[in-house]
C-alpha positions as CSV (number, residue, x, y, z in Angstrom):
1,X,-24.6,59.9,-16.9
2,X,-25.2,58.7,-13.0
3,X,-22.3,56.7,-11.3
4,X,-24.1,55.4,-8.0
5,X,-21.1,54.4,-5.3
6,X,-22.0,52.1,-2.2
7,X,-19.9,51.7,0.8
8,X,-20.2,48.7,3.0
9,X,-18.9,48.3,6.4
10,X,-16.5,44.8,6.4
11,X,-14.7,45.0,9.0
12,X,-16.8,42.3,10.9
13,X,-16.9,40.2,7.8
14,X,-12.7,41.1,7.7
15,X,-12.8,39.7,11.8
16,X,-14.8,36.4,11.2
17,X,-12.7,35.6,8.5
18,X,-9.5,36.3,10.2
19,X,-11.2,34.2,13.3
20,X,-11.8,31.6,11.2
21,X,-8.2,31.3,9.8
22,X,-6.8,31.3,13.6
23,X,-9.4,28.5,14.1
24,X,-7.8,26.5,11.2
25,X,-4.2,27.2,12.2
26,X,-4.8,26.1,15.5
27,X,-6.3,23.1,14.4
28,X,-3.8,22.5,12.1
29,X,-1.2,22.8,14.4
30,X,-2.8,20.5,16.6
31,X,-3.0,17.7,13.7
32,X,0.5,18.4,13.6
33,X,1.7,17.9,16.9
34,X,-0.7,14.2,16.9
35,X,1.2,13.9,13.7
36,X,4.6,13.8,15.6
37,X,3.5,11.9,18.5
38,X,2.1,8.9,16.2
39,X,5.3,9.0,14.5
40,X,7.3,9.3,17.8
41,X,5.6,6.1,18.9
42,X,5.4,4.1,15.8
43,X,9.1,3.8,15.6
44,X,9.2,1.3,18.5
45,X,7.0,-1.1,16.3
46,X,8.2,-3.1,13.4
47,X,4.4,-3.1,11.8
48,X,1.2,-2.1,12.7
49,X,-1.9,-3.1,11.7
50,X,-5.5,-2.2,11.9
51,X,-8.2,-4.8,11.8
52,X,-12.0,-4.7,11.2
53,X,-13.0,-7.4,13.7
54,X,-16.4,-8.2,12.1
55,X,-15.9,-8.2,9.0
56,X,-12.2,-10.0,9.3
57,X,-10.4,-7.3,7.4
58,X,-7.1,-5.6,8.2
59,X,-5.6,-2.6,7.0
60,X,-1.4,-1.8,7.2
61,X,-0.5,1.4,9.2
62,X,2.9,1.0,9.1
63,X,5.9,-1.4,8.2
64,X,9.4,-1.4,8.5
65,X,10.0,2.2,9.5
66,X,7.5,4.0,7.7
67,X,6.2,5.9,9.9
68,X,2.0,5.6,10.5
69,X,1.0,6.1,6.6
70,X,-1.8,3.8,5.3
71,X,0.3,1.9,3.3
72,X,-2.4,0.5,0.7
73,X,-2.1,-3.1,1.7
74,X,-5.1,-4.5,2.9
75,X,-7.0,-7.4,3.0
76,X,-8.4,-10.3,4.6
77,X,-7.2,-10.7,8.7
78,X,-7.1,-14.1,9.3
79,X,-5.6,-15.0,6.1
80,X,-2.7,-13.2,6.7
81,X,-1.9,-13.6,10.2
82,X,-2.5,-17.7,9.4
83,X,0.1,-16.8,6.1
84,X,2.4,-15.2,8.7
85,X,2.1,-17.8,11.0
86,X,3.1,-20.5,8.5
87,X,6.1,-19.1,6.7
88,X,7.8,-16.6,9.5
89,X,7.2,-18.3,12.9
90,X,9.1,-20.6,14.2
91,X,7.3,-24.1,14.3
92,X,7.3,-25.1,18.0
93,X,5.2,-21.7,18.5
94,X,2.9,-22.1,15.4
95,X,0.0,-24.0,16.9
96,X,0.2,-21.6,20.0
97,X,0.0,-18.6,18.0
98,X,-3.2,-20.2,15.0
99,X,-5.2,-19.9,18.4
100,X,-4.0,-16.6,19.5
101,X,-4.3,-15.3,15.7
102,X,-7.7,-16.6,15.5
103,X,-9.9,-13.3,14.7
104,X,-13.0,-15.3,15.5
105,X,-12.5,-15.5,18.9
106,X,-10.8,-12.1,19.6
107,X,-14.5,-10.0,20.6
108,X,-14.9,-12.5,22.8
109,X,-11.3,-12.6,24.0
110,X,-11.4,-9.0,24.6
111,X,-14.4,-8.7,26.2
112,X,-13.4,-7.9,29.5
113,X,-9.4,-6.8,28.5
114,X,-7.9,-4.2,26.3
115,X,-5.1,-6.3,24.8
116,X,-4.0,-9.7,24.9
117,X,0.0,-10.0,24.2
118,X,2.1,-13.1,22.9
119,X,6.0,-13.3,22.7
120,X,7.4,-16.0,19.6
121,X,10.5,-16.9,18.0
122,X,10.4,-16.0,14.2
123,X,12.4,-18.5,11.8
124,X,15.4,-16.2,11.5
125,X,16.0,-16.5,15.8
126,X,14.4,-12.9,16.0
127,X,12.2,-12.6,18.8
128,X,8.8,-10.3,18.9
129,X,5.9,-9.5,21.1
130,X,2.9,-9.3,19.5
131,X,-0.5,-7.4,20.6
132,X,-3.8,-6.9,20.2
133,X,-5.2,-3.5,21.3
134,X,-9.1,-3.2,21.7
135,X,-9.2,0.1,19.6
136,X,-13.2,0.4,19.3
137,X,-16.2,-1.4,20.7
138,X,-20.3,-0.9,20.0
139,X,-22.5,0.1,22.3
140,X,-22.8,-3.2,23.8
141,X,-19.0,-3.2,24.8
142,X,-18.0,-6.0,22.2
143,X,-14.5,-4.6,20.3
144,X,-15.2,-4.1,16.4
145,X,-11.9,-2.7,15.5
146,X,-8.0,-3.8,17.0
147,X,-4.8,-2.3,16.6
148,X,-2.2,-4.7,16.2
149,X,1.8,-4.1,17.1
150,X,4.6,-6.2,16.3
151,X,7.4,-5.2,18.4
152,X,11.0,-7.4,18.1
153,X,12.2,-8.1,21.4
154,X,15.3,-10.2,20.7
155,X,17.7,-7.8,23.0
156,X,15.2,-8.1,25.7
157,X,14.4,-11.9,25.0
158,X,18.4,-12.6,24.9
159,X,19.1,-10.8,28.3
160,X,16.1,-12.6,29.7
161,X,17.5,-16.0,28.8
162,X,20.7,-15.2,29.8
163,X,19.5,-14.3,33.6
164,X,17.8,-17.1,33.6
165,X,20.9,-19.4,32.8
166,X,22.7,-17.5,35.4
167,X,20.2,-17.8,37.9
168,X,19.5,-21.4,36.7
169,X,23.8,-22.2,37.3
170,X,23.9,-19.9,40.8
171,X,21.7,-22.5,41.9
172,X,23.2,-25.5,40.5
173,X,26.3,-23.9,42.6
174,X,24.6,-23.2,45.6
175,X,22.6,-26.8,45.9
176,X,26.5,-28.4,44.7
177,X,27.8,-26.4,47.9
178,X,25.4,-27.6,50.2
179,X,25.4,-31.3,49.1
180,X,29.5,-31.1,49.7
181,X,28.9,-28.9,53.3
182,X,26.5,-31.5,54.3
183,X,28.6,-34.5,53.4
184,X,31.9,-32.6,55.0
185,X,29.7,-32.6,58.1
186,X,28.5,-36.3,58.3
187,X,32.5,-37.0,57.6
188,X,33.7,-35.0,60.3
189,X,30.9,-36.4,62.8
C-alpha cells in the first residue's frame, strides 16, 4: 500500500482571508458609527418619512422615538399628508398646509431649493415645523425622492410669542410715554 502526502503553501490564502475580514470589520464598524449618528439625529424629529416623489408613495423611517427603523408603514403620500392635514391640524392652517402638502407640485417646488419648511398649530395647541428635504434628483436635476421631518416646536413657538407680546407692549409703553411727553410740553408752553 502507497499513501501519497501533498503539502500546499497557504499562508497567502491564510493573508487574503485575514485581509478580507479586516476589510469587513472596518466596514462594519463604519455602518456602525452611521448607525449612531442617524440615531443621534433622529431623536430631534417626532417622525420622519421618506417619499417616492413620482410615484406618490411614502415610506415611515421613524415615529415617536423609534429610532430610524423602517417601520413597515407605507403607503400612498398624498393621501396621508391630506389625512394628517384633516384630522391633526389646526383648521385656520389647513388650507395653507393642502398646498404645501401637495406632492404634485413638490419637483417643481424643489427645483431650485433643497427644502421648503412650514410651521402649524396641531389641534392639541402643539406646535411643529415641518420639512421637505430634496433627498435625490435624476440626471436632469428634478428631485424623485424627499425626506420629510416633523419636528414640535411648541417651546420655541411659545417663547417666540411671548417676545413678541413683550416687544408688542414695550411699544405700546413707549408710544403711551411719548403721547403724554408731548402733551406735557404743549401744556407747559
Amino acid at each position: 500500500s502507497h499513501v501519497l502526502v501533498g503539502f500546499r503553501y497557504i499562508d497567502d490564502v491564510v493573508e487574503k482571508e485575514r485581509a478580507a475580514q479586516e476589510k469587513l470589520q472596518k466596514a462594519l464598524d463604519e455602518a456602525r458609527l452611521n448607525n449612531e449618528i442617524i440615531s443621534a439625529i433622529s431623536k430631534n424629529y417626532s417622525s420622519i418619512y421618506r417619499i417616492d416623489v413620482r410615484n406618490d408613495r411614502y415610506e415611515e423611517i421613524s415615529s415617536k422615538g423609534e429610532t430610524h427603523q423602517l417601520t413597515g408603514i407605507r403607503g400612498c403620500a398624498s393621501q396621508r399628508l391630506m389625512d394628517a392635514c384633516d384630522t391633526l391640524i389646526a383648521p385656520e392652517y389647513r388650507d395653507t398646509l393642502r398646498e404645501f402638502f401637495d406632492v404634485s407640485t413638490l419637483a417643481e417646488r424643489l427645483r431650485t431649493e433643497e427644502f421648503l419648511v412650514t410651521e402649524y398649530r396641531m389641534l392639541d395647541g402643539n406646535w411643529h415645523r415641518f420639512n421637505f428635504i430634496a433627498k435625490k434628483r435624476d440626471a436632469a436635476g428634478d428631485v424623485t425622492h424627499v425626506l420629510v421631518t416633523i419636528r414640535s416646536i411648541s417651546d420655541a413657538k411659545r417663547r417666540e410669542i411671548d417676545l413678541q407680546y413683550e416687544a408688542e407692549a414695550a411699544r405700546r409703553e413707549a408710544e403711551t410715554k411719548s403721547r403724554f411727553l408731548a402733551t406735557m410740553s404743549h401744556d407747559i408752553r
